[in-house]
VOFI-40326 format. One record per atom (N, C-alpha, C): atom name; x, y, z; residue in one letter; residue number from 1. Coordinates in nm, 4 decimals. Atoms other than C-alpha are relative to their C-alpha. Example, Ala and Ser with C-alpha at 12.3 -4.5 7.8 and 13.67 -1.06 7.14 Angstrom:
<pts>
{'N', {0.0890, -0.1190, 0.0000}, 'A', 1}
{'CA', {1.2300, -0.4500, 0.7800}, 'A', 1}
{'C', {0.0900, 0.1200, 0.0000}, 'A', 1}
{'N', {-0.0820, -0.1190, -0.0060}, 'S', 2}
{'CA', {1.3670, -0.1060, 0.7140}, 'S', 2}
{'C', {-0.0770, 0.1090, 0.0730}, 'S', 2}
</pts>
This chain:
<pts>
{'N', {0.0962, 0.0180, 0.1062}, 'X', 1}
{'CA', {0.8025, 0.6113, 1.5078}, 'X', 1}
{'C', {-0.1394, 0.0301, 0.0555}, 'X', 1}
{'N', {0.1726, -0.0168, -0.0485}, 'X', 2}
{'CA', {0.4824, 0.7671, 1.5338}, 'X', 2}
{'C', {-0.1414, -0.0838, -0.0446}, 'X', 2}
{'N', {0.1007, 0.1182, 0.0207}, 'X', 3}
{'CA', {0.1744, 0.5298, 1.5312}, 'X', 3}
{'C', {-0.1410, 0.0748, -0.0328}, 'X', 3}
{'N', {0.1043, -0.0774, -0.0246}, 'X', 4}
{'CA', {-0.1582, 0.6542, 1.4339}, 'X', 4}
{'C', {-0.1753, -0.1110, 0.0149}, 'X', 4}
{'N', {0.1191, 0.1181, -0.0105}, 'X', 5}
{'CA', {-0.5189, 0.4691, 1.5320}, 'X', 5}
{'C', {-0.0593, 0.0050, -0.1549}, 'X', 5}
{'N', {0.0607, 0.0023, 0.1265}, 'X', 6}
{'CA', {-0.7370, 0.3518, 1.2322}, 'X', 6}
{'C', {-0.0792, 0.0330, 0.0242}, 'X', 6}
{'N', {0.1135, -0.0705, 0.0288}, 'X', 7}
{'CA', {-1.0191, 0.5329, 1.1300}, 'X', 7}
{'C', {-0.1052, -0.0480, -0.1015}, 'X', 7}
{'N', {0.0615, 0.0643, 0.0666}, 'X', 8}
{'CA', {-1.3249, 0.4014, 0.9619}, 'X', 8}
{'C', {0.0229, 0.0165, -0.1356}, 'X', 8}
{'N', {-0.0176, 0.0099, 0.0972}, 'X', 9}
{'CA', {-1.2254, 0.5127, 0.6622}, 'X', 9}
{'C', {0.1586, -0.0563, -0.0833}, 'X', 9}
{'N', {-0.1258, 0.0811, -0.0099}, 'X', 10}
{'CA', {-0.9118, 0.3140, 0.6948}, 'X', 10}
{'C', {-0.0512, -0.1417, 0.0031}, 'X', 10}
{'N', {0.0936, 0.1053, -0.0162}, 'X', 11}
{'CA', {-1.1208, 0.0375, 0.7517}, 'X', 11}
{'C', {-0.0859, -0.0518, -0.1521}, 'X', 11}
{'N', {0.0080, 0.0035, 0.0973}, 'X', 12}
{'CA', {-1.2996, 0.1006, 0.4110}, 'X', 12}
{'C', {0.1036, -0.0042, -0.0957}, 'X', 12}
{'N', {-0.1316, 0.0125, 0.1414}, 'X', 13}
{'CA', {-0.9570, 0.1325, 0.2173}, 'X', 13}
{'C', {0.0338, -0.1128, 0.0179}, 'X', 13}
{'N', {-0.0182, 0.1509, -0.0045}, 'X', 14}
{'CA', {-0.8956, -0.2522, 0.3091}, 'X', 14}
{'C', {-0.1228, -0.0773, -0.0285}, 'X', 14}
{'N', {0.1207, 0.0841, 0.1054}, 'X', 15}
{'CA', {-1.2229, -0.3559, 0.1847}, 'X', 15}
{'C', {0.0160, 0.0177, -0.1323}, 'X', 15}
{'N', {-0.0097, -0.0137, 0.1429}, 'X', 16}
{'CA', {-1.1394, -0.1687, -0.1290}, 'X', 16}
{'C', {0.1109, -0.0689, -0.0454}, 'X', 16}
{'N', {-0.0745, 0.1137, -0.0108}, 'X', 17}
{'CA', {-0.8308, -0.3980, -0.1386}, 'X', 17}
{'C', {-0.0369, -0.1064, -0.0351}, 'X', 17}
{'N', {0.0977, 0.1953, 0.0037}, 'X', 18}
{'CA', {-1.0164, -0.6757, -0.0961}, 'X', 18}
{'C', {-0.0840, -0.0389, -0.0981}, 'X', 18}
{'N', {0.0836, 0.0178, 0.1126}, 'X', 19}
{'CA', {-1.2530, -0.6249, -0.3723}, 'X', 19}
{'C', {0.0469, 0.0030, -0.0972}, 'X', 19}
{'N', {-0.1213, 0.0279, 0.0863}, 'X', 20}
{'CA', {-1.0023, -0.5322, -0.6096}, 'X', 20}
{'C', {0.0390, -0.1545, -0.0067}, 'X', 20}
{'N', {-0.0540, 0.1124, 0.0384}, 'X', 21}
{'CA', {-0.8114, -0.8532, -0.5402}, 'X', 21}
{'C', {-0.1313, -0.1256, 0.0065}, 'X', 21}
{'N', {0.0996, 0.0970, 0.0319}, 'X', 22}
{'CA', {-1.1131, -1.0647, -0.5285}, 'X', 22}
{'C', {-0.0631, -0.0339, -0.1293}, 'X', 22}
{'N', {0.0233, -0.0269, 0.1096}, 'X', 23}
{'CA', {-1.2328, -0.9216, -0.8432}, 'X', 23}
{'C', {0.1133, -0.0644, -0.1324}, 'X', 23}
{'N', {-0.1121, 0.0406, 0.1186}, 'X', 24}
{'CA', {-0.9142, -1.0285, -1.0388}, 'X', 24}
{'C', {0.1221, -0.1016, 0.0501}, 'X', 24}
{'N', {-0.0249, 0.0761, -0.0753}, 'X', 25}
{'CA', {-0.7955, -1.2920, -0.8196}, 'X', 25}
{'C', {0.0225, -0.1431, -0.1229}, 'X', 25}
{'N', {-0.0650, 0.1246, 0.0759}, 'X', 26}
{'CA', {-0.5718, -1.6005, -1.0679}, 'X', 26}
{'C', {0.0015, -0.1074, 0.0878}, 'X', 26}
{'N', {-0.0314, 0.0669, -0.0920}, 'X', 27}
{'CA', {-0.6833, -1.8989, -0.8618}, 'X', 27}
{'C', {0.0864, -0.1200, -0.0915}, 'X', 27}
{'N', {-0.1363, 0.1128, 0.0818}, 'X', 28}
{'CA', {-0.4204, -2.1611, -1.0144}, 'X', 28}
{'C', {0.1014, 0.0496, -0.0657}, 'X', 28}
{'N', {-0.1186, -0.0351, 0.0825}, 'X', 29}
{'CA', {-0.2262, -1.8797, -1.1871}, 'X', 29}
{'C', {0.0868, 0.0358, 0.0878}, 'X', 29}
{'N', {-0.1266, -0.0923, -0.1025}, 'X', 30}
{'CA', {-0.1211, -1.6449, -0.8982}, 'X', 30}
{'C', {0.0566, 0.1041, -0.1075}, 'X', 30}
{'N', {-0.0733, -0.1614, 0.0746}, 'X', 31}
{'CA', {-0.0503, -1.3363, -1.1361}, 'X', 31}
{'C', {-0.0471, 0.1046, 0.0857}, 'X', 31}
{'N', {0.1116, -0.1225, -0.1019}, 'X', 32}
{'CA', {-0.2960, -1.1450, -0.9174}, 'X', 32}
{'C', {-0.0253, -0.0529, 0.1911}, 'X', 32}
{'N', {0.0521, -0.0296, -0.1558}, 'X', 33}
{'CA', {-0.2693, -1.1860, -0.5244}, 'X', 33}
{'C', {0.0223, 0.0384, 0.0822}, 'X', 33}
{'N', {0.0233, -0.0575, -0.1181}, 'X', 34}
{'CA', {-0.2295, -0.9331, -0.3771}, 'X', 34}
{'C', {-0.0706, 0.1654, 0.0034}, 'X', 34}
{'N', {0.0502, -0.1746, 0.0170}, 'X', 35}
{'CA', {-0.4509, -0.5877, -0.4010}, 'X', 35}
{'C', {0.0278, 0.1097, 0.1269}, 'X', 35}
{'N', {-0.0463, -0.0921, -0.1138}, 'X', 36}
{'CA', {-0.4012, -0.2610, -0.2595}, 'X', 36}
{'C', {-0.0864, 0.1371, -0.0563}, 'X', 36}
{'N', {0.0972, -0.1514, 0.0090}, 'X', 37}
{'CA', {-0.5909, 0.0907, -0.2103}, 'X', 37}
{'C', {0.0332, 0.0687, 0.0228}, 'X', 37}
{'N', {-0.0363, -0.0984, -0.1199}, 'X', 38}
{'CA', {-0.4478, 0.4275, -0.1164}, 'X', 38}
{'C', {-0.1328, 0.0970, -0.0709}, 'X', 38}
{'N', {0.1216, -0.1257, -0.0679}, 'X', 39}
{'CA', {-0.6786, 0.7333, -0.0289}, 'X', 39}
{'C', {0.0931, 0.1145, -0.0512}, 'X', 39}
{'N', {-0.0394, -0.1224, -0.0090}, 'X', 40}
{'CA', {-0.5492, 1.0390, -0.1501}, 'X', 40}
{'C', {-0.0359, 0.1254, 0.0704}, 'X', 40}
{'N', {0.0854, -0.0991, -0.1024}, 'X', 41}
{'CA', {-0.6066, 1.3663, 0.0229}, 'X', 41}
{'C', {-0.1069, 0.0752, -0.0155}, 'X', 41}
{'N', {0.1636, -0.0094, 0.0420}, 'X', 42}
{'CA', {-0.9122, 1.4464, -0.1945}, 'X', 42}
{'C', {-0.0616, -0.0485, 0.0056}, 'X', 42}
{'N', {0.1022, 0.1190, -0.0731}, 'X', 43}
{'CA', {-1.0855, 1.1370, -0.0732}, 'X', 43}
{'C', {-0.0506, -0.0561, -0.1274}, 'X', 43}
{'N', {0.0247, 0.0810, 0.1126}, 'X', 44}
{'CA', {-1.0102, 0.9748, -0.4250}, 'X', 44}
{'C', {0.0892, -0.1517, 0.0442}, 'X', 44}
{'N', {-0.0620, 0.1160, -0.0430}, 'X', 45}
{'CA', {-0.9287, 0.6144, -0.3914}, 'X', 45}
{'C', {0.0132, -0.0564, -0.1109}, 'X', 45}
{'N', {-0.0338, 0.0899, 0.1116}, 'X', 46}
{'CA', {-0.7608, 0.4000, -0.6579}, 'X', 46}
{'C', {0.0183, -0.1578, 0.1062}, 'X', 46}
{'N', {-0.0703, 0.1695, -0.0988}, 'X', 47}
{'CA', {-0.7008, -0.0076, -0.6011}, 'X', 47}
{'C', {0.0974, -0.0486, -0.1379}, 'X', 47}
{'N', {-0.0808, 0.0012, 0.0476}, 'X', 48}
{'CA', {-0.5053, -0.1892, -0.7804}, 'X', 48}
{'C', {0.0549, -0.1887, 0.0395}, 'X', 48}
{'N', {-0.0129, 0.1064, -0.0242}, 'X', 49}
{'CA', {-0.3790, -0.5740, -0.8153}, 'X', 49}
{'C', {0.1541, -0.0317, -0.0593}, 'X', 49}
{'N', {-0.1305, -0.0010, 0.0717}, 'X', 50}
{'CA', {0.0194, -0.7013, -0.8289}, 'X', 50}
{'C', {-0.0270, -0.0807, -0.1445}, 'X', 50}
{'N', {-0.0161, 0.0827, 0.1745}, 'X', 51}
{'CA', {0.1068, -0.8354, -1.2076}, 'X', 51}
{'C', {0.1620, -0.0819, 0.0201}, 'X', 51}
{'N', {-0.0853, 0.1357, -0.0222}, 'X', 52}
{'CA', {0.3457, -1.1531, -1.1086}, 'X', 52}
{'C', {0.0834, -0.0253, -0.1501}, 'X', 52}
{'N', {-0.0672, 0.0156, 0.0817}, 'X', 53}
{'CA', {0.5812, -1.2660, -1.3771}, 'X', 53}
{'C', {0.1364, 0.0037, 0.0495}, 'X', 53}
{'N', {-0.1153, -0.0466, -0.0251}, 'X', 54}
{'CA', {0.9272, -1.2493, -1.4634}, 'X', 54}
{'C', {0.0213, 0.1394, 0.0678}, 'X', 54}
{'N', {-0.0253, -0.1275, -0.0897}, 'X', 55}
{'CA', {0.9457, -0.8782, -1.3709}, 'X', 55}
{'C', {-0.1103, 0.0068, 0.0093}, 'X', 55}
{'N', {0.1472, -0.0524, -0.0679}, 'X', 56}
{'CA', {0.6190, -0.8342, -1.1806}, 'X', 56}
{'C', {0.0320, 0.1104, 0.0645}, 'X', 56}
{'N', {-0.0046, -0.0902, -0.0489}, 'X', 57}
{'CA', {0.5363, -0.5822, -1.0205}, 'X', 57}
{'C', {-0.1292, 0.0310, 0.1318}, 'X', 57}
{'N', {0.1313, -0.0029, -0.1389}, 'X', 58}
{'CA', {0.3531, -0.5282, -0.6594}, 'X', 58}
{'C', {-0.0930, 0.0997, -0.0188}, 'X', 58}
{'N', {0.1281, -0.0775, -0.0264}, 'X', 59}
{'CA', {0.0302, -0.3674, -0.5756}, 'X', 59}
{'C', {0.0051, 0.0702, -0.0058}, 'X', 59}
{'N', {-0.0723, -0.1358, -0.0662}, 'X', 60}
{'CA', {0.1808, -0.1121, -0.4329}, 'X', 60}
{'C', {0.0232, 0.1201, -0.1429}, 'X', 60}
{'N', {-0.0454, -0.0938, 0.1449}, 'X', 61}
{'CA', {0.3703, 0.0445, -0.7753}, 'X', 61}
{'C', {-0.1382, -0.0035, -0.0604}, 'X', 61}
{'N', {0.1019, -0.0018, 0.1208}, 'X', 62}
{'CA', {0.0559, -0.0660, -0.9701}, 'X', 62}
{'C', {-0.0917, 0.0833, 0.0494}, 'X', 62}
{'N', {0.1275, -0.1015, -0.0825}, 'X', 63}
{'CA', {-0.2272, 0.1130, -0.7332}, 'X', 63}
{'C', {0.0877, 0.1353, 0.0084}, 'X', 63}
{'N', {-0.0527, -0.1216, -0.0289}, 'X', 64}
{'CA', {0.0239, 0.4559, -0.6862}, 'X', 64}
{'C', {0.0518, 0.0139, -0.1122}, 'X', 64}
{'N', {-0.0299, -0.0514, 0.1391}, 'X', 65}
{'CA', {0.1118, 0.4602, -1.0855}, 'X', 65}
{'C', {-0.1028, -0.0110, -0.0507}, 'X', 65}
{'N', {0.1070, -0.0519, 0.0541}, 'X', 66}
{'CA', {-0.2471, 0.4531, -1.1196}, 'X', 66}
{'C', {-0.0931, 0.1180, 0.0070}, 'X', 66}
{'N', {0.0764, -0.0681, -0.0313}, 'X', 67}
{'CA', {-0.3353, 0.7135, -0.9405}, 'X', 67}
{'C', {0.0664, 0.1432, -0.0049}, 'X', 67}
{'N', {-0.0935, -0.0608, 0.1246}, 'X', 68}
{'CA', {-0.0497, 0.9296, -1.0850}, 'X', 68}
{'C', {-0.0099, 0.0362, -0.1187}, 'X', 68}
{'N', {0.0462, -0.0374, 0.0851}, 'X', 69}
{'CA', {-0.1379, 0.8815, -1.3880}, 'X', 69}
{'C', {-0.1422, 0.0610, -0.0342}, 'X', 69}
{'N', {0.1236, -0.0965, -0.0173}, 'X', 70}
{'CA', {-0.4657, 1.0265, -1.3145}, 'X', 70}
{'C', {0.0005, 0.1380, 0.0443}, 'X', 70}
{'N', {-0.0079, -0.1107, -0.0520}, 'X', 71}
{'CA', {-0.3159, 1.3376, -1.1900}, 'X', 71}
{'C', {0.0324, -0.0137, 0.1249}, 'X', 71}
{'N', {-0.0200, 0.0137, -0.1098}, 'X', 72}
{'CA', {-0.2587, 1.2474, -0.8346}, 'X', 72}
{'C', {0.1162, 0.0350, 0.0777}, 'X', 72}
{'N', {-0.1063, 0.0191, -0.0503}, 'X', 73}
{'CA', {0.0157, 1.3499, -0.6496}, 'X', 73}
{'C', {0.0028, 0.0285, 0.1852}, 'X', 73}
{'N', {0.0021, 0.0028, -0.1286}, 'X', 74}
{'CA', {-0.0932, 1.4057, -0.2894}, 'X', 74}
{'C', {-0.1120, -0.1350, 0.0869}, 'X', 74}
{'N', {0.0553, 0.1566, -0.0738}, 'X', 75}
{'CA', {-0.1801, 1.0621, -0.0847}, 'X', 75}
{'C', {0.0278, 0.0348, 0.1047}, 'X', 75}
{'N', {0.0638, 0.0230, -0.1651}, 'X', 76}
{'CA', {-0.3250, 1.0049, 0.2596}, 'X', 76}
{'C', {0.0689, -0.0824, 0.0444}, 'X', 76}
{'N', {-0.0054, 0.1663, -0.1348}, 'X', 77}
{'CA', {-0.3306, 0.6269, 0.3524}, 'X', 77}
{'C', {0.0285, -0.1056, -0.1517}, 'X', 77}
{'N', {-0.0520, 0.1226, 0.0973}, 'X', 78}
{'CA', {-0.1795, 0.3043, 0.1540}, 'X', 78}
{'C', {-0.0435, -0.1448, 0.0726}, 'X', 78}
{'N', {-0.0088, 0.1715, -0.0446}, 'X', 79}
{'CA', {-0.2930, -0.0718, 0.2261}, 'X', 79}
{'C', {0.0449, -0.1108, -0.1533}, 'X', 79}
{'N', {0.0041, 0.0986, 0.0829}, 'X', 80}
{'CA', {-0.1866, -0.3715, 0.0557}, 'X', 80}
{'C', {-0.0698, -0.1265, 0.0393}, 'X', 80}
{'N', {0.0460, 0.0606, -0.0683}, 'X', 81}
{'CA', {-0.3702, -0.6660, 0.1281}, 'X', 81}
{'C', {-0.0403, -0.1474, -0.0637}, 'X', 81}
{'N', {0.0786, 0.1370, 0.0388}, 'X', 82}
{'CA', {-0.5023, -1.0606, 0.1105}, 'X', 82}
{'C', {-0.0653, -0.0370, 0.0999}, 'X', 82}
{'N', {0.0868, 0.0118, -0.0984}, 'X', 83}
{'CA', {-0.7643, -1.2012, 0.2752}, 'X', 83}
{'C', {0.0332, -0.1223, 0.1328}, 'X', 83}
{'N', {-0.0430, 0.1045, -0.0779}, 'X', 84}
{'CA', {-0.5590, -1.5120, 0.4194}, 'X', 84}
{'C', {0.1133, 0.0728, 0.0944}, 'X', 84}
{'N', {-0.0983, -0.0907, -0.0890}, 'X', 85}
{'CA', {-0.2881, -1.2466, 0.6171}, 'X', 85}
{'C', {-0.0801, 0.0380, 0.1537}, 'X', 85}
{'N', {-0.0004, -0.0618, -0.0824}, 'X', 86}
{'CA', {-0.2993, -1.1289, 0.9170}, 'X', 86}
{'C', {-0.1254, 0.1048, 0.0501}, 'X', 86}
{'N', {0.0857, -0.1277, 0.0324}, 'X', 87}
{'CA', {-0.6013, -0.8691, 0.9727}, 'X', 87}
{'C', {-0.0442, 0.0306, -0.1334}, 'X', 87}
{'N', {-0.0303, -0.0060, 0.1506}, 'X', 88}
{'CA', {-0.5534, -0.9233, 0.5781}, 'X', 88}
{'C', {0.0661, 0.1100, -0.0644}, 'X', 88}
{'N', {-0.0932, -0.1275, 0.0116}, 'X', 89}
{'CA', {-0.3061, -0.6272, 0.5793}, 'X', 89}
{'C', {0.1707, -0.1160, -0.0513}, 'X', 89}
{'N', {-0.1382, 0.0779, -0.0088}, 'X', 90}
{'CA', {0.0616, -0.7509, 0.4127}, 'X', 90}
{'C', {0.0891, 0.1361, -0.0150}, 'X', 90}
{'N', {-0.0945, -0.0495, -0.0206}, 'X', 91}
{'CA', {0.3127, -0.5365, 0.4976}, 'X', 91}
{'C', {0.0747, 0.0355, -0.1781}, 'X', 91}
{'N', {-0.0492, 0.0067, 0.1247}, 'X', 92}
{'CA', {0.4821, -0.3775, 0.2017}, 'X', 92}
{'C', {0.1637, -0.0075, -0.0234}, 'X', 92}
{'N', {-0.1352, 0.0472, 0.0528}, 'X', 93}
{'CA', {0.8071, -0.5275, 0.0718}, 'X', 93}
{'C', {0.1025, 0.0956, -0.0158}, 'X', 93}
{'N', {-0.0912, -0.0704, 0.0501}, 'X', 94}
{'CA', {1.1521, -0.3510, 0.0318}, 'X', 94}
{'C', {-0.0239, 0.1044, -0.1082}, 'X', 94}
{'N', {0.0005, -0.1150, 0.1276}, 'X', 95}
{'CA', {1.1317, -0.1951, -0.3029}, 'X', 95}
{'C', {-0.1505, 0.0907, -0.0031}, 'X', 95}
{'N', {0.1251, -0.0453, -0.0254}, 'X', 96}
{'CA', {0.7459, -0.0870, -0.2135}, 'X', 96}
{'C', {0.0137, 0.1264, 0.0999}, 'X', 96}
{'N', {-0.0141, -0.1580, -0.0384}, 'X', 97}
{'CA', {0.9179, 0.0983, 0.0466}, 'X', 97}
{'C', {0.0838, 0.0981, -0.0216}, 'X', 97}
{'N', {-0.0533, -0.1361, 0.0524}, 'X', 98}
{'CA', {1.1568, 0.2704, -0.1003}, 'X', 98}
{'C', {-0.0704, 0.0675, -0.1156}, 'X', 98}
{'N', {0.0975, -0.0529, 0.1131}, 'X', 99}
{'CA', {0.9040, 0.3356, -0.3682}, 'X', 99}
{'C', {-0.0935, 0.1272, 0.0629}, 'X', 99}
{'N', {0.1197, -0.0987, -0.0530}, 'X', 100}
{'CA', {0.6524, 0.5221, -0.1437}, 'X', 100}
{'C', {0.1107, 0.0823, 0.0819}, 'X', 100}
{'N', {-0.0790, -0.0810, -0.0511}, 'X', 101}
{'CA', {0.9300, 0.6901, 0.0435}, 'X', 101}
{'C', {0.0598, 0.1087, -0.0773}, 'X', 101}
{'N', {-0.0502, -0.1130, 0.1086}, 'X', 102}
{'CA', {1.0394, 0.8506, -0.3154}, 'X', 102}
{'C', {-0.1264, 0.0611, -0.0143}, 'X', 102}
{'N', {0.1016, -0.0958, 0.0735}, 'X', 103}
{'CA', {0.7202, 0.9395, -0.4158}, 'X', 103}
{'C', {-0.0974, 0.0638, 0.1186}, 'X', 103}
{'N', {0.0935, -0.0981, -0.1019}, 'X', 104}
{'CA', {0.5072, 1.0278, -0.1043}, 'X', 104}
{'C', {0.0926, -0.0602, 0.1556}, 'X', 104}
{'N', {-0.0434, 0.0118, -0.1157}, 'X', 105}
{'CA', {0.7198, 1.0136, 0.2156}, 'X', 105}
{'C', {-0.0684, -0.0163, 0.1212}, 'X', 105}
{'N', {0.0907, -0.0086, -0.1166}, 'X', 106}
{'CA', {0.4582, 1.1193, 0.4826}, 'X', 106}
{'C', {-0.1624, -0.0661, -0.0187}, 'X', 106}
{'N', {0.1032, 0.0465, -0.0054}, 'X', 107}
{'CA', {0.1705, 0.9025, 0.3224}, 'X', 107}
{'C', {0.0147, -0.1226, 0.1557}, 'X', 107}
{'N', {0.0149, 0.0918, -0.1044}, 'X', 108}
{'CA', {0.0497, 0.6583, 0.6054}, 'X', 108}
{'C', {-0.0219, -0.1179, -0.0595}, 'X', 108}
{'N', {0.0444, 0.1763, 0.0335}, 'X', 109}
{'CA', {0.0543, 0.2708, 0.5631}, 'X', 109}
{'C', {-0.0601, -0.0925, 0.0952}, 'X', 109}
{'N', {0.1235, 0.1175, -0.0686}, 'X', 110}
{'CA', {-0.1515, 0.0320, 0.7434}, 'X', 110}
{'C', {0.0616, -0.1073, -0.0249}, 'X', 110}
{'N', {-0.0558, 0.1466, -0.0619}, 'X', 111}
{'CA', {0.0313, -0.2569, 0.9066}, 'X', 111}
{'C', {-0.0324, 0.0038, 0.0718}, 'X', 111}
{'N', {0.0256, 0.0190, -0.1108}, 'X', 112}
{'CA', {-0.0008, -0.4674, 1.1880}, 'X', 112}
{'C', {0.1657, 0.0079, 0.1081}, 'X', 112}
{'N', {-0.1331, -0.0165, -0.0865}, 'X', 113}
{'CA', {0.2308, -0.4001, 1.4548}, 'X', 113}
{'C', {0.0255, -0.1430, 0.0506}, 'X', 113}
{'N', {-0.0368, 0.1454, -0.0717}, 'X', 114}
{'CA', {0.4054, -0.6542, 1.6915}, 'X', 114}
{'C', {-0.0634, -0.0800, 0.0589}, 'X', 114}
{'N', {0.1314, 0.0746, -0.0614}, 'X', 115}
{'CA', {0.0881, -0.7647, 1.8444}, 'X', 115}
{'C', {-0.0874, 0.0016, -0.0288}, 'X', 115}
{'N', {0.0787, 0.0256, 0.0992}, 'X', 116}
{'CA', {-0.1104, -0.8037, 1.5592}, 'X', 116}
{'C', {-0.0879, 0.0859, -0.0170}, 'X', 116}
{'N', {0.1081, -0.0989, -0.0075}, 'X', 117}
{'CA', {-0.2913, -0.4834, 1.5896}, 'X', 117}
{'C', {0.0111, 0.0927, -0.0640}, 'X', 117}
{'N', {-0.0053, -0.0635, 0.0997}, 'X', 118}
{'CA', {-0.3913, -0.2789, 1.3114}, 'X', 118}
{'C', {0.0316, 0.1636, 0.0259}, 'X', 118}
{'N', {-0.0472, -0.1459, -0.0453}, 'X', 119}
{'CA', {-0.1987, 0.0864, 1.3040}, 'X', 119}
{'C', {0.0285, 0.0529, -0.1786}, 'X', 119}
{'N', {-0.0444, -0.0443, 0.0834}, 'X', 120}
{'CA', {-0.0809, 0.3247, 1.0573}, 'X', 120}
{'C', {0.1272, 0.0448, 0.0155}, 'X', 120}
{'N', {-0.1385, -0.1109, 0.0203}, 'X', 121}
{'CA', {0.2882, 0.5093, 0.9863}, 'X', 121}
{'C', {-0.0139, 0.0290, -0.0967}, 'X', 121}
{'N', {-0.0146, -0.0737, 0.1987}, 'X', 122}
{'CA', {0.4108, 0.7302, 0.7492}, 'X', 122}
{'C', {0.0746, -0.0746, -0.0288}, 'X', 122}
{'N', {-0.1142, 0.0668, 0.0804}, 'X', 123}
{'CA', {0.6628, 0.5577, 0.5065}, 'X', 123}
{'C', {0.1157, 0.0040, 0.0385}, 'X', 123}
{'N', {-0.1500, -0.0468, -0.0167}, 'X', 124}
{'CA', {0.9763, 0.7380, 0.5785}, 'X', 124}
{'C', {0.0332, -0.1232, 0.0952}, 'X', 124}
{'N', {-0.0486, 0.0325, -0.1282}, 'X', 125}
{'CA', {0.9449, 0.5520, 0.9129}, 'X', 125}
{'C', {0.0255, -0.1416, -0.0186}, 'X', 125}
{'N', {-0.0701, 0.1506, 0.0117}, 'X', 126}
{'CA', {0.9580, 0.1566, 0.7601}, 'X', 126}
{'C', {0.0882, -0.0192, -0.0347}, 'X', 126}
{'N', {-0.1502, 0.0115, 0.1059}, 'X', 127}
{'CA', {1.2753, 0.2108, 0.5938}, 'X', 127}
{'C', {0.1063, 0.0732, 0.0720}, 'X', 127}
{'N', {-0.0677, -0.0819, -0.0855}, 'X', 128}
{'CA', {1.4952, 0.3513, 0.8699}, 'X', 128}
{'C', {0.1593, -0.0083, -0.0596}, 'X', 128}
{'N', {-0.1481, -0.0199, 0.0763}, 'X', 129}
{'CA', {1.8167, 0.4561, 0.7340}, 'X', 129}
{'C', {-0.0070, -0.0127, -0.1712}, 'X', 129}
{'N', {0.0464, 0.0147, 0.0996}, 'X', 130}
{'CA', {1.6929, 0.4815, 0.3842}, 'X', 130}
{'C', {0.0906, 0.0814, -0.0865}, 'X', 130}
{'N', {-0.0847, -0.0630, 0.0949}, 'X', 131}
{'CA', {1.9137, 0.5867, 0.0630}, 'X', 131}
{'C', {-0.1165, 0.1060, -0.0207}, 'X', 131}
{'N', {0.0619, -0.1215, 0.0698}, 'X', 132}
{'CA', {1.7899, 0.9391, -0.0185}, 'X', 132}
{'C', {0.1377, 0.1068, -0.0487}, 'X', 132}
{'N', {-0.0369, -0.1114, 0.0706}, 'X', 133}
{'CA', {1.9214, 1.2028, -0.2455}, 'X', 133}
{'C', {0.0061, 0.1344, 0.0984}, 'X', 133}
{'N', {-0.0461, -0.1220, -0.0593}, 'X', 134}
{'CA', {2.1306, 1.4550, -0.0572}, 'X', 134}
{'C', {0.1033, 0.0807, -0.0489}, 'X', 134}
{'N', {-0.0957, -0.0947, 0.0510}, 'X', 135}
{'CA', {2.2498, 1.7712, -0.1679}, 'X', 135}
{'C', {0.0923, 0.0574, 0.1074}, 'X', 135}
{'N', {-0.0887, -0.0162, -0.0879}, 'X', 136}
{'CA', {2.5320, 1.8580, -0.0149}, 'X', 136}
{'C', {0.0845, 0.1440, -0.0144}, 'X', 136}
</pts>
């Protein structure tokens, strides 16, 4: 798995995270906590906050079906994030990664590795052994 250093403007896509979920932040409801930002490769940035419920739905889907529906289909860098985590980076969940693995494979995500230190990968690489569509 290839690792890549963060770059200040990796640095800014977790503030935009952060403002997002601050901005729309349910303190007693919890419908809203956890925001997320990706960077596309035109240096457009959407954010984006999960919607909790019976079928909720994470950051993740909500920030990359927003920026989709804007036309988007080539992405950079992905964070999800809260400010009480880790670096305030949260790792994105199962279905988040097979989500970004269907729709952008080689975008980069921003976790902390095993020693709490902030890195990027592409997608493909959190989901090792991942169901994909093979023609045969």
């Amino acid at each position: 798995m290839e690792r890549y250093p963060l770059t200040e403007k990796d640095r800014e896509l977790i503030q935009a995270g952060l403002q997002v979920l601050q901005r729309n932040f349910d303190d007693g409801v919890y419908n809203h906590t956890v925001g997320c930002a990706v960077l596309c490769k035109n240096g457009k940035i959407y954010q984006g906050v999960n919607c909790d419920g019976i079928h909720g739905s994470c950051a993740e889907y909500i920030t990359i079906g927003m920026a989709i529906s804007n036309g988007e289909r080539e992405f950079d860098t992905i964070v999800a994030v809260h400010e009480k985590h880790l670096n305030s980076v949260i790792p994105p969940c199962g279905n988040c990664r097979q989500m970004l693995l269907e729709y952008c494979p080689d975008i980069k995500v921003i976790v902390n590795d095993e020693n709490g230190n902030l890195i990027k990968v592409k997608a493909r690489d959190l989901l090792p052994f991942a169901w994909e569509t093979i023609v045969c």
